[in-house]
TORKOL-4160 file (C-alpha; in steps of 0.2 Angstrom, whole numbers, padded with zeros to 4 digits, m for minus):
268
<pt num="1" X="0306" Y="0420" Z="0490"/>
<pt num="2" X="0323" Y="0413" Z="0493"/>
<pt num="3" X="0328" Y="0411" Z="0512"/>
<pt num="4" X="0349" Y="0408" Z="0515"/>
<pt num="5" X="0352" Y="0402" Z="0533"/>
<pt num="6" X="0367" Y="0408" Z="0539"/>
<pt num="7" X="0374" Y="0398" Z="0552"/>
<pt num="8" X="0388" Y="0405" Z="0563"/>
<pt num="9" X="0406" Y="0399" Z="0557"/>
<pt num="10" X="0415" Y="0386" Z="0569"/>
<pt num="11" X="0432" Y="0384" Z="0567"/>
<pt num="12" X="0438" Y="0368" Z="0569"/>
<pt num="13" X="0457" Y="0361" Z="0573"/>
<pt num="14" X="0465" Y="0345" Z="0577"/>
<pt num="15" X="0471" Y="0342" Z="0595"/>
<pt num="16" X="0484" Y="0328" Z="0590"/>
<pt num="17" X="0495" Y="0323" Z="0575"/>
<pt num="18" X="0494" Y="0306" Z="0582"/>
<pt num="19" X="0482" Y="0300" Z="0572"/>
<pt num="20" X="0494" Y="0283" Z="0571"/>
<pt num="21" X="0501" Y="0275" Z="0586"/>
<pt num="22" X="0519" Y="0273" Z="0581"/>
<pt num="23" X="0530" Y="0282" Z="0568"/>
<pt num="24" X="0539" Y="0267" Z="0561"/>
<pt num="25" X="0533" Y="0251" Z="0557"/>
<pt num="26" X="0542" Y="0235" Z="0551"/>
<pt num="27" X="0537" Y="0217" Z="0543"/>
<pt num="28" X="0521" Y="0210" Z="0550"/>
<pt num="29" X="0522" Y="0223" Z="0561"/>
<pt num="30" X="0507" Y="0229" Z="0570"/>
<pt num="31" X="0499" Y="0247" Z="0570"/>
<pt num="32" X="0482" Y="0256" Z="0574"/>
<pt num="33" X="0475" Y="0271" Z="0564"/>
<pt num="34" X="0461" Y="0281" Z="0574"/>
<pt num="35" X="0451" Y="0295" Z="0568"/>
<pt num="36" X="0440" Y="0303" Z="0583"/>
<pt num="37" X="0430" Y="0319" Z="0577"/>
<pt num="38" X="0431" Y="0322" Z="0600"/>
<pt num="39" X="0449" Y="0328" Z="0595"/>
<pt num="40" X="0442" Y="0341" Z="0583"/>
<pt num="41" X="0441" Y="0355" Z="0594"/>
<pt num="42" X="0428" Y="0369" Z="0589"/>
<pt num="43" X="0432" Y="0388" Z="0593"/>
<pt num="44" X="0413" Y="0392" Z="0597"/>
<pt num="45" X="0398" Y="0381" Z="0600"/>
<pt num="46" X="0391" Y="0368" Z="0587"/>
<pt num="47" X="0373" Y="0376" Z="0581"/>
<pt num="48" X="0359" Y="0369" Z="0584"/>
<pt num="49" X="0356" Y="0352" Z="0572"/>
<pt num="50" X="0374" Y="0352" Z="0567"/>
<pt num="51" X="0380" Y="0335" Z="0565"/>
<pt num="52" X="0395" Y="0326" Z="0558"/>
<pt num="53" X="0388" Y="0318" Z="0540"/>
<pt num="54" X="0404" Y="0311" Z="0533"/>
<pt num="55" X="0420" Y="0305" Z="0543"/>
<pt num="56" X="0435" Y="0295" Z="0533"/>
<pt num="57" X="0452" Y="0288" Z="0534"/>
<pt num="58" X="0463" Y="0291" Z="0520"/>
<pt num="59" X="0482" Y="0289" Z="0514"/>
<pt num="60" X="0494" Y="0289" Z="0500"/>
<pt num="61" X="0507" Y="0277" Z="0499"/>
<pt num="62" X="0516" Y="0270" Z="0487"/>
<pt num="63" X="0515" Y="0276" Z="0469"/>
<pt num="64" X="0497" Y="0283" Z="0473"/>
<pt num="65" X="0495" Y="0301" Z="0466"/>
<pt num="66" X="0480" Y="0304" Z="0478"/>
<pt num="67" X="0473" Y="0299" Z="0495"/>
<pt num="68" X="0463" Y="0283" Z="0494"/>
<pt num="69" X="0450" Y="0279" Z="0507"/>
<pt num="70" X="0451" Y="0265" Z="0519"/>
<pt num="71" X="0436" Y="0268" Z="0531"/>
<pt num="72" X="0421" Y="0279" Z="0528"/>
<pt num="73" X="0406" Y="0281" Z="0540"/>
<pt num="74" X="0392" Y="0290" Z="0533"/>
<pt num="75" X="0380" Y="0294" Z="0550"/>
<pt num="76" X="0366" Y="0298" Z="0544"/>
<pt num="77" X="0351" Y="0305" Z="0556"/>
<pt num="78" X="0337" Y="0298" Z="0543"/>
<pt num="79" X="0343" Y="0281" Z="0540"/>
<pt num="80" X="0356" Y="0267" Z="0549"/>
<pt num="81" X="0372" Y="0272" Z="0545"/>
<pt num="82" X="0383" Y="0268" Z="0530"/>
<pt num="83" X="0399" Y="0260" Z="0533"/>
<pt num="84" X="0411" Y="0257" Z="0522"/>
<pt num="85" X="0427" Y="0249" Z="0524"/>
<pt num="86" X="0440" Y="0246" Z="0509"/>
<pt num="87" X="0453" Y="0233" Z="0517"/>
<pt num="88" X="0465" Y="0229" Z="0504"/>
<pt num="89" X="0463" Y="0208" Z="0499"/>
<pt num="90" X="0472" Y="0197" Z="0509"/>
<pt num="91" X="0477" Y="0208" Z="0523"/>
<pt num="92" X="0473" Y="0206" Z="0541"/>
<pt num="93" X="0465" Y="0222" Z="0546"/>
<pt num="94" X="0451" Y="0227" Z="0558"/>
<pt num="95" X="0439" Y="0241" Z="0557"/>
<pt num="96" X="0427" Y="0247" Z="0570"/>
<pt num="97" X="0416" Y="0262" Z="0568"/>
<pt num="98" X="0409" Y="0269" Z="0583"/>
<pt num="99" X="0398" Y="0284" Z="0593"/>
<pt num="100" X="0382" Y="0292" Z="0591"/>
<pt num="101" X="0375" Y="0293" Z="0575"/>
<pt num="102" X="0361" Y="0305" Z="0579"/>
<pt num="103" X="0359" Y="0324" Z="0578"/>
<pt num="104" X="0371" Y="0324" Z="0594"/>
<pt num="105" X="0384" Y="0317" Z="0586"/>
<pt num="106" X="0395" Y="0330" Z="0585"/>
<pt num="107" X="0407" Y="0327" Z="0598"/>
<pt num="108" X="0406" Y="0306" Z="0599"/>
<pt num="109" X="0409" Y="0297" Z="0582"/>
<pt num="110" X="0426" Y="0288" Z="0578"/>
<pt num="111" X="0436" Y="0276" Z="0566"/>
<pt num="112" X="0446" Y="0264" Z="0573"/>
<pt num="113" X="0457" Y="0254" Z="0562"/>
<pt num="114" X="0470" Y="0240" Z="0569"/>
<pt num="115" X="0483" Y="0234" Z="0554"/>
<pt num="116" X="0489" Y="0217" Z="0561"/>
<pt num="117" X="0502" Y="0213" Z="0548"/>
<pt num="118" X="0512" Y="0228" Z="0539"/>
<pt num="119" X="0524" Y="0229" Z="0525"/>
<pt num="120" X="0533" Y="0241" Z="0517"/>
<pt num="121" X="0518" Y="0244" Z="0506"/>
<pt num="122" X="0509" Y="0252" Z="0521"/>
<pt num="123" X="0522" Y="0268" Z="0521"/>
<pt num="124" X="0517" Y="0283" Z="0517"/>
<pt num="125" X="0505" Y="0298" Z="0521"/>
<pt num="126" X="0487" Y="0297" Z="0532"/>
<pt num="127" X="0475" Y="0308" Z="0535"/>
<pt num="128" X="0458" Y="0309" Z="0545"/>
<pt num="129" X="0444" Y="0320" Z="0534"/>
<pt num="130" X="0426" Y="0325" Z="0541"/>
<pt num="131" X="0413" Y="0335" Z="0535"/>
<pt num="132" X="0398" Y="0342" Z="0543"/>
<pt num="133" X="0381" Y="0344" Z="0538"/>
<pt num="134" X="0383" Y="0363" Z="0536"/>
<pt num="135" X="0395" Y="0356" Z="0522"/>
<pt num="136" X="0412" Y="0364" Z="0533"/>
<pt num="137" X="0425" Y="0351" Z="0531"/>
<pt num="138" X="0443" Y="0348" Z="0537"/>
<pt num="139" X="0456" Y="0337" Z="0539"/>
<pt num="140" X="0469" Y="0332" Z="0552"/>
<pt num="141" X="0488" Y="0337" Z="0550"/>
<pt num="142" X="0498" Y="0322" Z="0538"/>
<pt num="143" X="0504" Y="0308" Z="0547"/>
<pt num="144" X="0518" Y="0301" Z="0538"/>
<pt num="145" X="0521" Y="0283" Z="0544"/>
<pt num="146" X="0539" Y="0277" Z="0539"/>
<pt num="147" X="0548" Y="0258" Z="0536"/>
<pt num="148" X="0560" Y="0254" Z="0549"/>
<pt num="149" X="0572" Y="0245" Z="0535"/>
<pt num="150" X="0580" Y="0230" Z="0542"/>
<pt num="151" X="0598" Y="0227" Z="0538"/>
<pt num="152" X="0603" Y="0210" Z="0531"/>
<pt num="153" X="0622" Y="0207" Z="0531"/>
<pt num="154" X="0629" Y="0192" Z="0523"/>
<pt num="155" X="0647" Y="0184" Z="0527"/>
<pt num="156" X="0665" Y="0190" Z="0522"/>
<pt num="157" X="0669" Y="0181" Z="0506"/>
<pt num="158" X="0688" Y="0179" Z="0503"/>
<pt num="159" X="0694" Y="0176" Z="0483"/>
<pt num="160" X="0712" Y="0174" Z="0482"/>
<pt num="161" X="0724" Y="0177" Z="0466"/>
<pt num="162" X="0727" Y="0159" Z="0465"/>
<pt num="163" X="0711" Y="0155" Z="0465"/>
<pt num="164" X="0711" Y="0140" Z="0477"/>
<pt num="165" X="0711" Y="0138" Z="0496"/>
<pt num="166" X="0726" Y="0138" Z="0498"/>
<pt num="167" X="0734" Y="0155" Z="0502"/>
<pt num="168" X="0753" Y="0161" Z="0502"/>
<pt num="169" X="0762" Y="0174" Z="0507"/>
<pt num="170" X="0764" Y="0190" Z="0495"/>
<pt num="171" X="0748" Y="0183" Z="0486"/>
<pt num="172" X="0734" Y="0196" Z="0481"/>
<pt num="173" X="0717" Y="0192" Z="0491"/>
<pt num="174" X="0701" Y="0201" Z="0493"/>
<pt num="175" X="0687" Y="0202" Z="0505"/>
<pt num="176" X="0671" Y="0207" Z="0501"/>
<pt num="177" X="0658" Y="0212" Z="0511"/>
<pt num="178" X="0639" Y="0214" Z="0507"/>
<pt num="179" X="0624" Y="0222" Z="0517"/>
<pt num="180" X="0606" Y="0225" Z="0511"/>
<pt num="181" X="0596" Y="0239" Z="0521"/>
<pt num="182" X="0594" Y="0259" Z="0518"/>
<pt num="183" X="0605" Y="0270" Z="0506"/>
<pt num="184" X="0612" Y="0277" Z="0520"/>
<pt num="185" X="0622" Y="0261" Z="0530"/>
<pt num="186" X="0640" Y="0265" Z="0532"/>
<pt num="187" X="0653" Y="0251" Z="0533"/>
<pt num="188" X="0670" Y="0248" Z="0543"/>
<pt num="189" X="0684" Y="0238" Z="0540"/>
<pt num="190" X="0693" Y="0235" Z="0558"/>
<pt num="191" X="0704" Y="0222" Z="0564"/>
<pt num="192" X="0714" Y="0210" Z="0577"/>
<pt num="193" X="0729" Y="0201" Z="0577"/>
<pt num="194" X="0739" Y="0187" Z="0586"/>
<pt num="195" X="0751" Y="0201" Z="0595"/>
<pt num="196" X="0735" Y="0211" Z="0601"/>
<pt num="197" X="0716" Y="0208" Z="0605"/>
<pt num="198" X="0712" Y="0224" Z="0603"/>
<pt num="199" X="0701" Y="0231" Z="0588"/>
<pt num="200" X="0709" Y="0244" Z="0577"/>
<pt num="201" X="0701" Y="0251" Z="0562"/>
<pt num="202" X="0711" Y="0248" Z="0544"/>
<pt num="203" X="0718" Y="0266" Z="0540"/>
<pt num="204" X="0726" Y="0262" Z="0522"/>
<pt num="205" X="0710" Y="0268" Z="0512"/>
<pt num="206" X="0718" Y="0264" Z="0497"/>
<pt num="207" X="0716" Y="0245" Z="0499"/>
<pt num="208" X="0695" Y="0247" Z="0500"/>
<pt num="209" X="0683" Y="0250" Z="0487"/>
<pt num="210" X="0668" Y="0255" Z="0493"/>
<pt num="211" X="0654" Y="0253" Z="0480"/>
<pt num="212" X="0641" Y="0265" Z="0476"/>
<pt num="213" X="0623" Y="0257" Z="0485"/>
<pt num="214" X="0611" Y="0250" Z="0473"/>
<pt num="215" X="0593" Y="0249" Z="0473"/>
<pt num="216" X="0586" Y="0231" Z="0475"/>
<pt num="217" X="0570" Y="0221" Z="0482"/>
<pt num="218" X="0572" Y="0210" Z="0497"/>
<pt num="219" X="0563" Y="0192" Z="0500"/>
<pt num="220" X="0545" Y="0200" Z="0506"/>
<pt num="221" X="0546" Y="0215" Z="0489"/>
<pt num="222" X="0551" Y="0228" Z="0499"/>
<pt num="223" X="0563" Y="0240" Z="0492"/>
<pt num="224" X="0581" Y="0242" Z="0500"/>
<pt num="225" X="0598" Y="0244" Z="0494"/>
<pt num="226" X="0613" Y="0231" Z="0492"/>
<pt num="227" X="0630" Y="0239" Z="0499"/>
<pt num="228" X="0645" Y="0232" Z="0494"/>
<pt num="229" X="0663" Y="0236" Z="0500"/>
<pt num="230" X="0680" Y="0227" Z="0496"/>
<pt num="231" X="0697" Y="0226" Z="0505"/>
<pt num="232" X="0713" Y="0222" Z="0494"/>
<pt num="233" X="0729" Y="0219" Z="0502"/>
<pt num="234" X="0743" Y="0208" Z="0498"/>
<pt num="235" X="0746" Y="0196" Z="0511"/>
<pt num="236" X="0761" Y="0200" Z="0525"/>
<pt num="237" X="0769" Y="0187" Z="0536"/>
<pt num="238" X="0761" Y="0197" Z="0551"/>
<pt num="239" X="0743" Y="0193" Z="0543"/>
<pt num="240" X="0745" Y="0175" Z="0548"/>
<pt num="241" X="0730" Y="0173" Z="0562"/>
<pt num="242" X="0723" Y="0192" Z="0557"/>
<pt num="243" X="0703" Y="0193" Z="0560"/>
<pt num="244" X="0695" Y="0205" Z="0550"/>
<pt num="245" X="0679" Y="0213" Z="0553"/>
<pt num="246" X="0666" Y="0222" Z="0541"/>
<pt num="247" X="0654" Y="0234" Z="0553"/>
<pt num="248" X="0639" Y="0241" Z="0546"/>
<pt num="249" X="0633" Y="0258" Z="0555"/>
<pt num="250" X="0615" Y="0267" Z="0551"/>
<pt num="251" X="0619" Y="0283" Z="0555"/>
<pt num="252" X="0630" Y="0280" Z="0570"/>
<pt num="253" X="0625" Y="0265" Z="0579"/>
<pt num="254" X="0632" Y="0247" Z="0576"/>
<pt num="255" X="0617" Y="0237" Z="0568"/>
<pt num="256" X="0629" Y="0224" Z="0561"/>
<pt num="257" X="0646" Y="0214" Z="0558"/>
<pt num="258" X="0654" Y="0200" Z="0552"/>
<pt num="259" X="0671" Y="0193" Z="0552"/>
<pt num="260" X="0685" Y="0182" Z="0543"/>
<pt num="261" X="0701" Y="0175" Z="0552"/>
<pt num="262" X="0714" Y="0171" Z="0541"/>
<pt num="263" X="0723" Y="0156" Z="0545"/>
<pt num="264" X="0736" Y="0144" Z="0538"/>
<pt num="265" X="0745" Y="0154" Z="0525"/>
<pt num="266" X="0760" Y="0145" Z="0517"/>
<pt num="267" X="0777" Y="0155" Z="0515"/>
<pt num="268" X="0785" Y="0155" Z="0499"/>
């Protein structure tokens, strides 16, 4: 005779789409990954026996196609529990698995997972899975952690038409400005002069390339973009003493600037 146990059907959600403590992370940052089945809040009462038989971390990062685990405890009510942790080879993680792992362990067990030196590599999507013994299983909502790229601008590089130091009036120069950080950086050319300290932007648009961004890979293999815009002006008598300054914005707040101050230029 063939008996089917029905069990009452808990529905089960996720208090907190925290399941990481900080949104963005930068190089050897640090950041702690927690998976507590507490936070899975049922809509009835747990059965009688009913207990947590598999609870995971997991994410997709990178070029991955699917979630890889990281942490897996297995609390078994027969035998010690089976921990298993899959910390990547030369990183400085930590893993602590922790609660009951009896028949009462419904409400108490939790992964705990403290990354102590982040890259770029550890962007992506997380995930806290469980499953129960009456083989009902769930996940929490995705946690998307994002790279904080940093900006990197170099100096104001000045070529002349002449092609030496020297620079004269009427002579052709450029100024060429690079950054490296996320597609999205926006550049400004402003300037001072010797009648008047205060900054004002350089209107004549014609006189600056601004170069499409290009994907590259900075000194740690992260991806970023290199930004590169140009201003081309023949030299005035009034530019004698002129500072110039390149300003890179993300979105619209200063990150970065650099300057050049043009100085000695002989009349012809």
């Amino acid at each position: 005779m063939l008996i089917i146990l029905l069990l009452d059907c808990v529905v089960l959600s996720y208090t907190s789409d925290d399941i990481i403590n900080k949104q963005y992370i930068e190089h050897n940052d640090t950041f702690e990954i927690t998976c507590d089945i507490s936070k899975y809040k049922a809509s009835g009462n747990y059965p009688p026996g009913v207990f947590v038989s598999e609870l995971k971390v997991s994410r997709m990062v990178g070029n991955d196609y699917d979630y890889k685990d990281i942490a897996t405890l297995l609390p078994n009510i027969v035998v010690s529990p089976v921990k298993i942790s899959n910390i990547p080879e030369g990183r400085q993680w930590k893993i602590e698995y922790s609660g009951g792992y009896g028949s009462t362990n419904a409400n108490t067990v939790k992964i705990t997972v403290q990354v102590n030196d982040a890259t770029c590599f550890d962007a992506g999507w997380y995930r806290c899975y469980f499953l129960f013994s009456t083989f009902q299983e769930g996940s929490s909502t995705l946690f998307e952690l994002k790279w904080n790229e940093t900006i990197d601008q170099g100096v104001i590089d000045m070529d002349s038409q002449s092609g030496h130091g020297e620079i004269s009036i009427g002579e052709l120069i450029t100024l060429t400005c690079t950054a490296n950080g996320p597609s999205y950086l926006r550049t400004v050319w402003t300037y001072t002069n010797v009648t008047s300290s205060k900054v004002q932007r350089y209107n004549n648009k014609n006189n600056i390339i601004d170069f499409r961004p290009t994907k590259a890979f900075n000194c740690n293999g992260c991806r970023t973009h290199f930004h590169m815009t140009r201003l081309k002006f023949n030299l005035g008598t009034s530019d004698d003493g002129t500072t110039f300054y390149c300003s890179v914005f993300r979105n619209d707040n200063l990150k970065s600037k650099a300057h050049f101050k043009l100085e000695s230029i002989k009349s012809t």
